[in-house]
N, C-alpha and C positions, 0 to 999 in steps of 0.2 A: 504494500500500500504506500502509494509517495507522501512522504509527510513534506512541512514547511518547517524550514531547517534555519532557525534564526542563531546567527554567530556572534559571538560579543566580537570587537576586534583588538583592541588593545589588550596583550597579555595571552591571546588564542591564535588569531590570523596575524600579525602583528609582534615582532620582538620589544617592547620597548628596551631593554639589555642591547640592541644594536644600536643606543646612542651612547655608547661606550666610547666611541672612536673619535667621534667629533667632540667630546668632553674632555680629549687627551690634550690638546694646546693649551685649552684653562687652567684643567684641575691636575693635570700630569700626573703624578702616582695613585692621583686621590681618584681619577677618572672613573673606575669601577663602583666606587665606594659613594660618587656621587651621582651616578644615575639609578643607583637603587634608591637612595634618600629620595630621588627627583619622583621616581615612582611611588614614593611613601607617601610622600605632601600630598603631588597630585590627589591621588585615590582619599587622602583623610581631607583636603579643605571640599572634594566635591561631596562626601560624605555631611561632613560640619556643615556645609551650605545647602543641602537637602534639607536636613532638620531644621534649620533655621528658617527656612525660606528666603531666603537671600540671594538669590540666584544672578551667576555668572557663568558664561559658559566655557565650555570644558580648554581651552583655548587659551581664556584667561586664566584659570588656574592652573595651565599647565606652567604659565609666564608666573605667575604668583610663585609656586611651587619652587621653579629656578630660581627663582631673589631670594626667597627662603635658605636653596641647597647653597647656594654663595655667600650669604651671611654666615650659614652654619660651618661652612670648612677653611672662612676666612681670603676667599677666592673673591677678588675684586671685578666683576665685568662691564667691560664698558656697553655703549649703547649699542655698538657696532657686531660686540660678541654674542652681545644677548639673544639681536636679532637674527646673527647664522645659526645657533642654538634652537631658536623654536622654529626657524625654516627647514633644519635638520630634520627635526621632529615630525616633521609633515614627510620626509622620506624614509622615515622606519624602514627596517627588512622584514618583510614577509618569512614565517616561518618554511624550513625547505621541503617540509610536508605539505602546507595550504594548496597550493597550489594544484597538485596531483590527485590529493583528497576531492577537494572544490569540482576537479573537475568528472572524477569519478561519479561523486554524488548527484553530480548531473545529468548527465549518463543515465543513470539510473534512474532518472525519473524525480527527482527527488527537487524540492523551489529552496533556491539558495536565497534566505534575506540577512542581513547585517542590524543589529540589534547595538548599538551603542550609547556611549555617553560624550561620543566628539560630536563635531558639529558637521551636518551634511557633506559641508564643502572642504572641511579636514580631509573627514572620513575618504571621499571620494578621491580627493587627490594621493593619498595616503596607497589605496586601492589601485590606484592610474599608476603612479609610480610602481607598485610590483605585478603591472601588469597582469591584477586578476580583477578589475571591475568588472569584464561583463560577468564575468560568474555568478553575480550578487544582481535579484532582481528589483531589489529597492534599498535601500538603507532607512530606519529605520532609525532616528536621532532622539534622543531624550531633550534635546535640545526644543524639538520643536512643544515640546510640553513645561519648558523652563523645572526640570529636575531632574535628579539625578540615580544611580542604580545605588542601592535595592529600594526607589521608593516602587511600592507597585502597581502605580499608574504607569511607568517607563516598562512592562511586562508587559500592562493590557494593550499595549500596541500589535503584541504580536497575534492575539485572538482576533484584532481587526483587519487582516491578514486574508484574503477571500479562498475559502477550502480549504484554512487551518481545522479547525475542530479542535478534533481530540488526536491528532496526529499531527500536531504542533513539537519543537522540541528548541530546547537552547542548546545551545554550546559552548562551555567557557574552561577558561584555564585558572579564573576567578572563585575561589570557594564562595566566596560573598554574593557572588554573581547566581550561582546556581543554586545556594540557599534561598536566595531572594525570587527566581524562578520556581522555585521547587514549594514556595510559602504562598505563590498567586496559581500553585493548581496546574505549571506546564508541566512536562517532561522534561529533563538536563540530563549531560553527558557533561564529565566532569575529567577536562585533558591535565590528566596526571603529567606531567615532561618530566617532572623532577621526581624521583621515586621513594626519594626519602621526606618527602610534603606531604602530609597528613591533612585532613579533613577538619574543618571545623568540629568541633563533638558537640552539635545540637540538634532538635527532633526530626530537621531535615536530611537525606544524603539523598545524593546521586541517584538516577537511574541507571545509569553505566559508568562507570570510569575506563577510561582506555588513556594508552601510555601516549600517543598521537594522533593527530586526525585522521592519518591514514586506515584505521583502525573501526574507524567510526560507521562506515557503511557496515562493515562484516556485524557490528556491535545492533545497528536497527533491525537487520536481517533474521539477527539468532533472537531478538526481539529478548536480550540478556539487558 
């Protein structure tokens, strides 16, 4: 039966750990150590700015986030670096499975949509550049509802999806992402990459966990 296969993208389709390289001229040893903080901020002020309501979108806190990681490691940026840093950002690398997966799952019958928290025109450039947009038949922005994941109005987008039903499903590499899917009633698939990363321990889990997305057709099929 082809289901509607909604992807998170940042942290599933998406490495952000591949602005490691262009973090190397700023932060030089520290490079590693500050794109994981960069990824901490990010995901905790769009959190803190969900609850609040205070909405900015994902874009701007990804810039917030970076003035944040350069305060915190004592790395001065000017206006010049800041702004090849969040243009970086927009060329992420695609993980070296999306791709193969994406297009498998097509193949198969199966409606590719993109479920995020960037904004449209992120998202889509983001996609352009690793050359797997058409694979995605709409993107799907929490932006356009001013909030952010897990609130779970940014889910109900995917039920309004036409010949989703009950054969809807997320996909994320985000525990918070698929607890938050898994609390509004979809189906998740939960991309293990790291195998020593454990699970949130709350009354939600997975419907599947698999190691990569490649994994993920065989995983709907045996309906595991």
């Amino acid at each position: 039966m082809p289901h509607v296969i909604a992807f998170d993208i940042y942290g599933t389709v998406v490495d952000p750990g591949g602005i490691v390289g262009a973090l190397g001229e700023a932060f030089g040893a520290k490079a590693a150590l500050a794109a994981r903080l960069w990824r901490e901020k990010q995901l905790e002020f769009t959190f803190r700015r969900a609850l609040m309501r205070r909405y900015v979108d994902f874009d701007r806190c990804t810039a917030q986030a970076l003035s944040h990681v350069s305060g915190e490691l004592g790395v001065e940026l000017t206006a010049e670096s800041t702004r090849a840093l969040l243009d970086s950002y927009l060329r992420l690398p695609a993980y070296p499975d999306a791709e193969p997966a994406l297009r498998t799952l097509q193949s198969a019958g199966h409606r590719i949509v993109a479920l995020t928290n960037g904004t449209e025109k992120s998202v889509r450039a983001l996609l352009q550049h690793a050359g797997i947009d058409g694979l995605f038949e709409m993107i799907l922005s929490a932006d356009t509802i001013r909030t952010f994941k897990p609130d779970p109005a940014v889910y109900d987008l995917v039920p309004r999806v036409e010949g989703s039903g009950e054969h809807a499903w997320l996909v994320s590499g985000n525990p918070f992402d698929v607890i938050g899917a898994k609390a509004h009633g979809l189906k998740a698939a939960w991309v293990r990459r790291d195998p020593g990363r454990i699970f949130d321990p709350w009354e939600f889990a997975p419907d599947v966990v698999i190691p990569n997305l490649k994994e993920l057709l065989q995983a709907l099929e045996s309906g595991r």
